[in-house]
C-alpha positions as CSV (number, residue, x, y, z in Angstrom):
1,X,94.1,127.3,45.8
2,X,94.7,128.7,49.0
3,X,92.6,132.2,50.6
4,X,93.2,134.7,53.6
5,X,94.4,138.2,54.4
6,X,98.0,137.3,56.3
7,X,98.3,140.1,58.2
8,X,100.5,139.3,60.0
9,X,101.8,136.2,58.4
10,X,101.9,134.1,61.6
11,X,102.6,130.1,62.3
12,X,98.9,129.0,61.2
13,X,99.9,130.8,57.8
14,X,102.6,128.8,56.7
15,X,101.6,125.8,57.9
16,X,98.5,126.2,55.2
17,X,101.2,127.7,52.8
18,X,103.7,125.0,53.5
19,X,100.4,122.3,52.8
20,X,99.5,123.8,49.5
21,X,102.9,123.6,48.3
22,X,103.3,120.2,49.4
23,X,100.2,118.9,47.7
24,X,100.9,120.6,44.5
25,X,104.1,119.2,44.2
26,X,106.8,120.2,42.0
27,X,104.8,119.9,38.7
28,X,101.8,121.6,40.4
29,X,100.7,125.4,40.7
30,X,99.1,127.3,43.8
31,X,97.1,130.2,43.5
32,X,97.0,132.6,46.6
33,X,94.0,134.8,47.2
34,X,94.8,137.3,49.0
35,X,92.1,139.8,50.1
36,X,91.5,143.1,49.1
37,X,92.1,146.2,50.7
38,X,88.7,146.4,50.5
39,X,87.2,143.0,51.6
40,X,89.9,143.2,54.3
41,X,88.3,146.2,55.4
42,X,85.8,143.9,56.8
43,X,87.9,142.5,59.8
44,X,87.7,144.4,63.3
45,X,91.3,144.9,63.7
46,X,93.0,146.9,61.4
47,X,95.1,145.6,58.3
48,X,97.9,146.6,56.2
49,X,98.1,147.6,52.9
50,X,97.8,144.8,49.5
51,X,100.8,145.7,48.9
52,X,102.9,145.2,52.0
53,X,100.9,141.7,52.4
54,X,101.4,141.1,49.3
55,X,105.7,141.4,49.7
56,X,105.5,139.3,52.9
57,X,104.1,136.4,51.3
58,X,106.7,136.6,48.2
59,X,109.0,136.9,50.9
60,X,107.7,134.0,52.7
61,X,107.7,131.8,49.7
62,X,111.0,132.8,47.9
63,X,112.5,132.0,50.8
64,X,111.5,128.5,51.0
65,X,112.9,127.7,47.3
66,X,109.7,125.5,46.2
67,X,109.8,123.9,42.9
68,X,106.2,124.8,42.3
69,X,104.8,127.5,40.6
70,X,103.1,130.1,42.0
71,X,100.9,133.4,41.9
72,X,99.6,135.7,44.4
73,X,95.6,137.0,42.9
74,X,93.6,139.9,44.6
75,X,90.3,138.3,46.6
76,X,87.7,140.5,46.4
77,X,85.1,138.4,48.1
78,X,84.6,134.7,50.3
79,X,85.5,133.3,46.8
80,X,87.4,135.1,44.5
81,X,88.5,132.6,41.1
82,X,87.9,129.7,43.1
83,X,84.0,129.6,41.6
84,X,85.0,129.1,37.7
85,X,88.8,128.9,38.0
86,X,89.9,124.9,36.6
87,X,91.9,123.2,39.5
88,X,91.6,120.2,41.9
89,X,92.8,121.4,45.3
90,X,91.5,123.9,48.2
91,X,93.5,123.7,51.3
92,X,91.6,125.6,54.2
93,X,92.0,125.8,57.7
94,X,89.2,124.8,60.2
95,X,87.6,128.0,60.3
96,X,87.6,128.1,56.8
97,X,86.4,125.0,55.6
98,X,82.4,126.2,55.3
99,X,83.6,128.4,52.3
100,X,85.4,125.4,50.7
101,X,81.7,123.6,50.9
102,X,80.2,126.5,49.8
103,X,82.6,126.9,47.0
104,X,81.9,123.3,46.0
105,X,78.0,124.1,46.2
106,X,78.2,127.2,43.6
107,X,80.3,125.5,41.2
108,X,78.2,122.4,41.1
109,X,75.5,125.1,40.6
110,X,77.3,126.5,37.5
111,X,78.1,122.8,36.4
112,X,81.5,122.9,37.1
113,X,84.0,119.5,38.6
114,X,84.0,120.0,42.4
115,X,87.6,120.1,43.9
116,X,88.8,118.4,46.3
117,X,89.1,119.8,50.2
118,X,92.2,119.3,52.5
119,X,91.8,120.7,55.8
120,X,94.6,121.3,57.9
121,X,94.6,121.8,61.8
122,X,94.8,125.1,63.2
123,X,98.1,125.8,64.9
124,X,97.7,126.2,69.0
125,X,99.5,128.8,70.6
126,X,100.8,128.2,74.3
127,X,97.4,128.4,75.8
128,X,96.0,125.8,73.8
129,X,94.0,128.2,72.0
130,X,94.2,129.1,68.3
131,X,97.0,131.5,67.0
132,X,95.3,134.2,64.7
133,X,95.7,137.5,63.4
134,X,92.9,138.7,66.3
135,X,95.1,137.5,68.9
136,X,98.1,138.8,67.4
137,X,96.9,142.2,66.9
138,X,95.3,142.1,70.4
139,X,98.8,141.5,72.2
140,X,97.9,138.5,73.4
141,X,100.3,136.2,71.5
142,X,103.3,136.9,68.7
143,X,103.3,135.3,65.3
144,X,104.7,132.0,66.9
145,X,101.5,131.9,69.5
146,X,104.1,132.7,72.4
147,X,101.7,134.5,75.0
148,X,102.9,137.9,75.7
149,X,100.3,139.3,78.4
């Protein structure tokens, strides 16, 4: 299982994309939280639609031809299916990983197997610093953390 709100689907994306796909392999499955119109609603910049999120990511995928299967589920809050849902894997970045601990917390709470976590470095844009949706949105950097101001 893999979470966010991709908007816009940027470098530090795919990279966590690219990592779920490679550690499900081709027998494997990845589930994709993506968030909520609502729950996105949250973030101080503003973000577009499920749908045209949603089509990006398809996009995204399809295009790199992976064996594994897939699915793309609405994320309503921090945890979505992630809580009860059976599966091994959460691949978060390093501003995510407190809600994979948390995750494992509540499911050991409701006696379920905790998963395992695999956390992938953030991807730097040119300055060093962190490429994100903020940043992005802000004009400070394009999807590829090239600086633009």
């Amino acid at each position: 299982m893999v979470g966010g709100t991709f908007d816009p689907l940027h470098d530090g994306h795919k990279r966590l994309l690219t990592r779920s796909f490679e550690l499900a392999g081709p027998d494997g499955y990845v589930v994709i939280g993506l968030t909520s119109d609502s729950f996105a609603s949250r973030k101080n910049h503003p973000i577009r639609p499920f749908a045209l999120r949603k089509l990006d990511l398809e996009r995204y995928i399809l295009s790199h031809n992976y064996s594994t299967g897939w699915a793309v589920e609405s994320l309503d809050d921090r945890y979505g299916s992630a809580i009860d849902a059976d599966f091994d894997a959460l691949i978060v970045s390093e501003e995510t990983l407190p809600v994979a601990v948390e995750i494992n917390k509540l499911r050991r709470e409701r006696r379920k197997r905790k998963v395992d976590i695999h956390q992938i470095s953030c991807v730097l844009a040119e300055d060093g610093h962190w490429i994100s949706s903020t940043r992005i949105y802000l004009g400070e950097i394009d999807i590829h953390g090239h600086l633009l101001k």
